[in-house]
N, C-alpha and C positions, 0 to 999 in steps of 0.2 A: 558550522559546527553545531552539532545537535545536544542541548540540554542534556545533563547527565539521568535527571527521571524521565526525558522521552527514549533518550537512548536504551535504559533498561527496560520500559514499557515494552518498545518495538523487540526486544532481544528474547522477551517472556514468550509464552504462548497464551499473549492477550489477542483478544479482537480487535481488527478497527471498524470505522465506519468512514469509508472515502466517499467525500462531495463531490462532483465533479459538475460542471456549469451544461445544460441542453442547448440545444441551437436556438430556442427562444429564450434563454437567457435562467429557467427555471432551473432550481440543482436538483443530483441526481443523488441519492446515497445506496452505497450496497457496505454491506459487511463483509469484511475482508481477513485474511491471513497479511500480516506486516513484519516486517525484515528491515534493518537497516546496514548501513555501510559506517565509515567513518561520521561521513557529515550529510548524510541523506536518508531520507527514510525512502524503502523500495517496496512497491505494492506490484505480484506479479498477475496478469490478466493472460487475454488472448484478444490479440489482433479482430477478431469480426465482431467483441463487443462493442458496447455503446459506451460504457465510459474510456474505451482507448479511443475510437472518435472523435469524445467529447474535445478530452488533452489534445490531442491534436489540435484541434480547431480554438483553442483555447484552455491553454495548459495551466489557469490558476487552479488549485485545487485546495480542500480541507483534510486535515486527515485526525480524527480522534483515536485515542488508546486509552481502553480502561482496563483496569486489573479483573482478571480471570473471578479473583475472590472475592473481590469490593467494586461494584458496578458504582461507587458512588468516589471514586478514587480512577481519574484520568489524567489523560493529556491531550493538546490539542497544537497543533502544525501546521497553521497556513502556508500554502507555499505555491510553487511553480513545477512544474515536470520539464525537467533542463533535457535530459536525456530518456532514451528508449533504449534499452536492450535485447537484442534476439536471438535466436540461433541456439547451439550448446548451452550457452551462459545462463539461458532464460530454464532449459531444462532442468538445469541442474537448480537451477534455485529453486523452480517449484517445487521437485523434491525433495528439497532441504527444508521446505517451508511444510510441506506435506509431514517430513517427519519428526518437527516440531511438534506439532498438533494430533496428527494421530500416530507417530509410530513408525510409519512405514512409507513407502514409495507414493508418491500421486498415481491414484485407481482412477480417476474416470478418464473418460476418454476425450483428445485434446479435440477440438473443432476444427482449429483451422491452425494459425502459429502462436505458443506464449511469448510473452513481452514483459520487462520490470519497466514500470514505471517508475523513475527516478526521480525524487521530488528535491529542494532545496527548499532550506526552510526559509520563511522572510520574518516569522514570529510564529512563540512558542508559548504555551501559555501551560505552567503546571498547577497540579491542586495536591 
């Protein structure tokens, strides 16, 4: 179950910043679009990155959320990536995520396949 200020975090059009662990052990952060579910937060990528690799190969991840208006106003969700989603499902959330943030449909062009990372939280840390 996700914290009721992570759940509104993820629900806003805040940033995060997802950690994810490199093959020698260093993390990795990108700034991301975030979405969640009942009791998961879902970050969507694409299958030829490096941080869907990462989870793969070791699925702990970090996930921060700070407010669009107050960079000094977050939240924070260690956790695990239980699940992978692809296909239709992933489409469609990108551009649900896409028009969160800007508006409109996802414009760039895909690579290769999108995927949600499904995270579970194991600790939640609000400010």
């Amino acid at each position: 179950m996700l914290h009721e200020q992570v759940r509104t975090f993820a629900e806003g059009a805040n940033f995060a910043a997802l950690t994810t662990l490199m093959p020698d052990g260093q993390p990795q952060t990108h700034i991301m679009w975030v979405g969640c579910d009942d009791g998961h937060i879902l970050i969507n990528t694409e299958v030829h990155r490096r941080k869907f690799k990462n989870v793969q190969a070791d699925p702990r991840v970090t996930v921060a959320i700070w407010d669009v208006n107050n960079a000094y106003s977050f939240v924070e969700v260690r956790g695990r990536v239980v699940e992978t989603i692809t296909g239709p499902a992933a489409l469609d959330n990108i551009n649900a995520l896409s028009r969160k943030y800007t508006g409109d449909d996802y414009k760039p062009e895909i690579q290769s396949e999108r995927v949600i990372l499904v995270i579970a939280p194991d600790r939640q840390v609000t400010r």
